[in-house]
N, C-alpha and C positions, 0 to 999 in steps of 0.2 A: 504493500500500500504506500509506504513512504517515497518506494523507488516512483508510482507512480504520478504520486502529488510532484513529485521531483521534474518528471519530464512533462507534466502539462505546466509547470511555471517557466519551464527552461524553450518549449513550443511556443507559449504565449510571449514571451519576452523576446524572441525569433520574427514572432507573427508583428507585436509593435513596430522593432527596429524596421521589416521592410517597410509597410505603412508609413509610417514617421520619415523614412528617407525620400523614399516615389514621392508621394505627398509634399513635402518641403519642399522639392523640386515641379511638380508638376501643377499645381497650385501656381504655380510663379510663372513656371513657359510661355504659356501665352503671352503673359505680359513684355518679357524676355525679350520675345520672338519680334514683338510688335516693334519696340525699340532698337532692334536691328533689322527693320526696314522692312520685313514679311506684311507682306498684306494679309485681310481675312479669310482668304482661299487656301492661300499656302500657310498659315496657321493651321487650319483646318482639316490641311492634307498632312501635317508632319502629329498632331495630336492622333488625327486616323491612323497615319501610321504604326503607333505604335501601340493600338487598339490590332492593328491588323495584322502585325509580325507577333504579337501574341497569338494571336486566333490560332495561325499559320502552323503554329508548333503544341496548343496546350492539348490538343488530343493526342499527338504522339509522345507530347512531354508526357504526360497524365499515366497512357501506356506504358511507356519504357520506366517510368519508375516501379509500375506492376510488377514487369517483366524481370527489372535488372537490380535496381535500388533506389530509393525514395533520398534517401541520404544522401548518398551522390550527388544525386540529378539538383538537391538544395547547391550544396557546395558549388557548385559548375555556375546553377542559377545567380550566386552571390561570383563568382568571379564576373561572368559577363554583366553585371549590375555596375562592378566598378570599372570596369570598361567603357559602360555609356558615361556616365557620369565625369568620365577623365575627356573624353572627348566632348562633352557640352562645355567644359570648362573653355576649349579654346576653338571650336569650329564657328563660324558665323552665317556660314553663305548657307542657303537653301539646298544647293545642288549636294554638298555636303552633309547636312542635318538629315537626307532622308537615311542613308547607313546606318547613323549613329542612331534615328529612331527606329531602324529596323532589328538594332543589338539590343537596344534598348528592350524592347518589344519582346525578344526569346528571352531575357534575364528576367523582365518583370513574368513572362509564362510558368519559368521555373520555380520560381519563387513562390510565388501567390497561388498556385495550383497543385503543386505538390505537399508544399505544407499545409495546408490544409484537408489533403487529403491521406496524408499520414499521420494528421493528429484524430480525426472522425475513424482515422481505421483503427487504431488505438484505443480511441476514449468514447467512440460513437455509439456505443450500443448501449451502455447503463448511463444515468441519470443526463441524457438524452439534452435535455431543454439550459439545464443549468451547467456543463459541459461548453457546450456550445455555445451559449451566454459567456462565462471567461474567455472563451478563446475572442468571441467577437468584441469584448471590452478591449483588451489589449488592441485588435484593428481600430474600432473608435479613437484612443486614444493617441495611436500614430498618429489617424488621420485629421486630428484635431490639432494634437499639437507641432505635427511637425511647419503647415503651413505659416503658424505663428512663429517658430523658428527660422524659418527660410526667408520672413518679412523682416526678422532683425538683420540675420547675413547680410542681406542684399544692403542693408544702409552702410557695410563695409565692402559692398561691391560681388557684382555676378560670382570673380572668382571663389573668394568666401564662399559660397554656397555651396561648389560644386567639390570645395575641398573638403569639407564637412560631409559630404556626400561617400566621396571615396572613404573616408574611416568609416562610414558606418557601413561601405558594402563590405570593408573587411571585418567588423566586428560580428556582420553574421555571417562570415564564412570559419572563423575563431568559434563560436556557438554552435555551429551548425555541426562541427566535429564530435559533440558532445551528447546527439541524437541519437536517438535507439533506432535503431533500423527495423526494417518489415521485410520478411520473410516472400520472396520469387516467386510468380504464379506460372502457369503453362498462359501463353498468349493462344486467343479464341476469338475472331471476330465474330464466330456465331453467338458465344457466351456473349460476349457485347452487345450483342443485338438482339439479344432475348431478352435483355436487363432494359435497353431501351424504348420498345416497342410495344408497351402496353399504354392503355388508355391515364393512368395516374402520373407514369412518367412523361408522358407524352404534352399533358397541360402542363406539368410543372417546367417545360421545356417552353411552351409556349409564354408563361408567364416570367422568366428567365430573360426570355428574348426582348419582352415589353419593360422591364426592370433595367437592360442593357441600354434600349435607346433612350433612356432617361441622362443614365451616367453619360451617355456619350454627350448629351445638352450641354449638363455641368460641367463637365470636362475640357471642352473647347470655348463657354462661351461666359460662364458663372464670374469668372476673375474679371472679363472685362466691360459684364455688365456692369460689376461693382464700378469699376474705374471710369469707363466710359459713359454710364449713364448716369450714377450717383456721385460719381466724383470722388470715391474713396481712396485713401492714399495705400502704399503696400502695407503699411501695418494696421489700417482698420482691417483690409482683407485679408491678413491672417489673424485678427481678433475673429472676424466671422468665422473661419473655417474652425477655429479653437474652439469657440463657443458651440459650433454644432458638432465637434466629435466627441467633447467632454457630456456635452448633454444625452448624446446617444449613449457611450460608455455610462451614464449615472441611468439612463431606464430598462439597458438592454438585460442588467441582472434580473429586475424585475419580471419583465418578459417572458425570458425562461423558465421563472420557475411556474408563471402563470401557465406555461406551455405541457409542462409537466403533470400540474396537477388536471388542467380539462382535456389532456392529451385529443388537440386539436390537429387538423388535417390542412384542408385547404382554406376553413373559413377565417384561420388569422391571416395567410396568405392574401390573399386577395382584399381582406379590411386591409391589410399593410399597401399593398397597391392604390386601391383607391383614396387614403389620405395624404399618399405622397404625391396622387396625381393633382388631387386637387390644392394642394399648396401648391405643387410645380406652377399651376394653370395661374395662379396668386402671385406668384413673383412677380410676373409681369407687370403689374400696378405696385410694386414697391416703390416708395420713392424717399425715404432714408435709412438710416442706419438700422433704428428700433424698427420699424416697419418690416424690413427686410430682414433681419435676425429672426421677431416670432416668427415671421412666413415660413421661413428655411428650421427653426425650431419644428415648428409643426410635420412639414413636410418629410424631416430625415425622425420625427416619431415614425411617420410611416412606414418609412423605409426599412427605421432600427427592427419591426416586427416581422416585416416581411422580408428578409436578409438572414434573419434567425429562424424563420419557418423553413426557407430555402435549404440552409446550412441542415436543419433536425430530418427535412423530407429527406434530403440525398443521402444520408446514414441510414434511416427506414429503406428506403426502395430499391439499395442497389450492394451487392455483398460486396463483405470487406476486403476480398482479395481482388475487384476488380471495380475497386473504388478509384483508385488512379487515373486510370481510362475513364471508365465513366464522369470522374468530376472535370477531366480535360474537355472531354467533350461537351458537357452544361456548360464551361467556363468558354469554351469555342463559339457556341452560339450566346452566350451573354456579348464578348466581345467583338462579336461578325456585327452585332446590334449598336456595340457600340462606335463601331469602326464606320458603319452605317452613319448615325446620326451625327456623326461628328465632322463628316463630309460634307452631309444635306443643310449642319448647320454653318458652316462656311458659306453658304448660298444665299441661306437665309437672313444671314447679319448682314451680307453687304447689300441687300434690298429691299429688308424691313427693320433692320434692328435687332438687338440682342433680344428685347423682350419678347421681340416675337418667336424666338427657340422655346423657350420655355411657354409661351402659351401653346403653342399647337403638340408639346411634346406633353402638357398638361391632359390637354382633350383627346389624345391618342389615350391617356392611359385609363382615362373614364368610361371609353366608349370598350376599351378591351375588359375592363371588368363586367363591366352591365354587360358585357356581350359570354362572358362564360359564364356568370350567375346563370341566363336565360338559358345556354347551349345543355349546364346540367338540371337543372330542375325540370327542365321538358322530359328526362328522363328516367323512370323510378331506376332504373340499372345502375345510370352515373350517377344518381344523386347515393345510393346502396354503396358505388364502387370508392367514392369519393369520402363517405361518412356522415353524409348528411340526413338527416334524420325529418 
């Protein structure tokens, strides 16, 4: 028992540092990018990017840690991490930054997709809600604080950032050696596809996908809505991103255990969706600081639920020796989605505005809710297969 309290402090504290590094960096990029002369397209195209050079690899990443080792595939993940990071430090041109977001892109796969799915294969099966609950506090808390970290660097200059960046890709590759590895399966793309191809998997894949083109909004357009419509300097926008990761980490304990004791299916899921879509939909009418914090308060409530249903479904629905694979593949199509919207919003800020990313990516996620309420309850089978009563 001790040993195992040991490795889920030692996973969680793994799972922060990348959070806290991506995040401190990526929170900032656009802004970066803007200031070295990138227009909105090719912003758009270099944050897809590396939405897309994830995509590219998390299902084979996902697999070959099945296959070969989970542990490894961390450590390699955390080298190619300090690799991008060494090169943002001093590339500028466009033609340039697409590689470095293509590296960047297989490091952040490795990372974010494998430990995760070597700590669910680990810790995923008993206390389920509250598991999963720690492990996501520690990602809130990256993703909260590191952005407010990355606002103070940058007042000592880009390079500051990104040299902070490189210790932290080494300090989880130092940690990462310290990981208990998981046991080599036989690789089976029919077992893969027996795991995916049922009707529970198959929605949670579709809601996965609707959750992705959200991040891909925030992700390319969030930082310079603040800047460019509100006026925010770099450090109110890492007060906001601080303020919504610390607020998610302070409810997401709660969450879980609520999740545990009504051992619920898809109806948190889906309330998690529709309160993040309709704050999303609410950004858009922000127009200062407090205004814009409840809104994004409210809306990452949503999220923190439905992020934590995601994490509890994929340890229920798919076994632990080919959780790898399979959560590369959920992570594939989350990031296909957000690679997506992160392009379409490139299009859309240079011919309506920031605000308008987030309202139409608001009404996309209200109309996909109401649209799979209706899809299962016309059916006693799905509404039977789903849990619904």
């Amino acid at each position: 028992m001790e040993s195992i309290k040991k490795q889920i402090v030692l996973s969680s504290v793994i799972r922060f540092l990348i959070y806290f590094f991506h995040w401190m960096v990526l929170a900032h990029l656009p802004l970066l990018l803007k200031n070295y002369g990138f227009t909105d397209v090719r912003i758009g195209v270099i944050i897809g990017l590396l939405a897309l050079s994830s995509m590219a690899l998390m299902l084979p990443m996902g697999a070959f840690s099945d296959i070969f080792s989970p542990k490894r595939t961390i450590l390699v993940g955390a080298v190619l991490f300090g690799v991008y990071f060494a090169a943002l430090r001093s590339v500028r041109s466009f033609e340039y930054m697409i590689p470095v977001a293509l590296i960047g892109g297989v490091g952040i796969a490795a990372l974010i997709v494998v430990s995760e799915s070597l700590y669910l294969k680990q810790f995923g099966r008993e206390k389920r809600g509250v598991r999963v609950a720690v492990y996501q506090l520690s990602t809130y808390l990256g993703f909260g604080l590191g952005p407010l970290s990355g606002a103070l660097l940058l007042e000592y200059g880009p390079v500051r950032l990104f040299e902070a960046a490189i210790l932290g890709a080494f300090m989880i590759f130092c940690l990462g050696l310290f990981l208990k590895d998981y046991g080599a399966v036989f690789f089976s793309f029919r077992k893969y596809g027996e795991d995916i191809f049922r009707f529970k998997p198959l929605l949670l894949i579709a809601c996965i996908f609707m959750i992705g083109t959200h991040f891909g909004v925030e992700q390319s357009s969030f930082s310079l809505l603040m800047r460019e419509n509100l006026g925010f300097s770099p450090k109110m926008i890492g007060f906001v991103f601080s303020g919504i990761g610390l607020w998610m980490a302070a409810i997401v304990l709660f969450i879980g255990r609520l999740h545990d004791r009504r051992e619920s299916v898809f109806i948190f899921l889906l309330c998690g969706v529709a309160v993040s879509g309709l704050f999303q939909f609410l950004t858009a009418w922000a127009f200062d600081f407090k205004s814009l914090l409840i809104i994004r308060l409210m809306h990452t409530m949503g999220d923190a639920v439905a992020l934590l249903e995601l994490s509890v479904l994929i340890a229920m629905f798919f076994p632990s020796e080919r959780l790898g694979g399979n959560s590369g593949f959920l992570y594939f199509i989350r990031t296909m989605a957000t690679f997506i919207a992160a392009v379409m919003c490139g299009w859309i800020n240079r011919n309506w505005g920031y605000s308008a990313s987030f309202f139409t990516s608001g009404i996309f996620m209200m109309i996909f809710v109401t649209a799979s309420v209706i899809y299962v309850r016309t059916s006693s089978k799905r509404m039977q297969t789903v849990g619904w009563r």
